[in-house]
N, C-alpha and C positions, 0 to 999 in steps of 0.2 A: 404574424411575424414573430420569430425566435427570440426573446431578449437574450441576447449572448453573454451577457454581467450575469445576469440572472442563475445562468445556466451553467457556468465558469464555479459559481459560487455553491451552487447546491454541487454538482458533481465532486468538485475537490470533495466536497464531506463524504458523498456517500463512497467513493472509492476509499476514503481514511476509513470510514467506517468498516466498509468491505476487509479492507486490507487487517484489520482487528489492532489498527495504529489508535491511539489516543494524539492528540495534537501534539503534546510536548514531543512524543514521538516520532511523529513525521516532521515537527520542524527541525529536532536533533538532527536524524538521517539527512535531510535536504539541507542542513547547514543554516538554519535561516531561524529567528527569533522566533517564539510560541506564536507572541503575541499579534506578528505580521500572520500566520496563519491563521489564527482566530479573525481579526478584521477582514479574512479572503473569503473565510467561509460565511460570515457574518454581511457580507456583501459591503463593510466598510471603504476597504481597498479593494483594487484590480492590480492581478500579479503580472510583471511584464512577461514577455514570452520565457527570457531566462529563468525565472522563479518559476513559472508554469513548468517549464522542462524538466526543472530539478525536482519538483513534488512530485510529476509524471513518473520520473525515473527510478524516482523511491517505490511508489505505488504501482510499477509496472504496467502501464498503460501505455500505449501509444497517444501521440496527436491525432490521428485518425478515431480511435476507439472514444476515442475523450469528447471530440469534436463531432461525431454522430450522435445528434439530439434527437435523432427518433428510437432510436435504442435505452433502456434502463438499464441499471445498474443492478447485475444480477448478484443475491447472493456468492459470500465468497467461500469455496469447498476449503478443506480441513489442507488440503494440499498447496492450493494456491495461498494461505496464509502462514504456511512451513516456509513455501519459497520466498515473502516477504521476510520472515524475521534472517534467513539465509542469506538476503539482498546485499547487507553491508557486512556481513561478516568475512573473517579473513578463512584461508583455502585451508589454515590449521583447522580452525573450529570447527571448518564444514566436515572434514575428513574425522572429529572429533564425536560431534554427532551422529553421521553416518557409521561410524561403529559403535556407538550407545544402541541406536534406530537397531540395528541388527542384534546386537546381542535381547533387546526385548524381544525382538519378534521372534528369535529362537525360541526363549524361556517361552512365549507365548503358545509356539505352537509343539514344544516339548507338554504342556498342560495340556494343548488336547487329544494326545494319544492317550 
């Protein structure tokens, strides 16, 4: 049988992990003290479904994805941690970055002709 504490607890980390959040990090974005996320990952507390939804939504996961325990937590690509730090950001900074992102990858690929 599944211990579902267990599993609640290790996944929160590896998805923070994945996501390339540090905890002070993920608690920021999810509104909620370090320290409550340390005791979640630490298996001290258990986060009620609320708190589960707002680390979820930081971390872009679904309840379904989260809650499939015969799945691992796969590496996270160069992209899906772009989309993370992009998560809480405001539609200026997005639009702000997306024209930095371009003007490199011009300069970039102006160096390989």
């Amino acid at each position: 049988m599944v211990n579902v504490s267990e599993q609640v607890r290790i996944k929160v980390k590896e998805y923070r992990k994945r996501a390339g959040l540090t905890q002070e990090e993920l608690a920021f974005r999810a509104d909620m003290h370090v320290s409550f996320v340390s005791e979640i990952e630490r298996g001290v507390k258990k986060p009620s479904i609320e708190s589960l939804g707002k680390l979820l939504s930081v971390l872009n996961v679904s309840f379904r994805e989260f809650f499939d325990f015969e799945v691992k937590v796969k590496p996270c690509s160069a992209i899906e941690k772009l989309l993370n730090e992009l998560h809480s950001r405001s539609e200026r900074e997005i639009e702000l970055i997306h024209g930095l992102t371009k003007q490199i990858l011009t300069f970039e690929d102006e160096g390989k002709k």
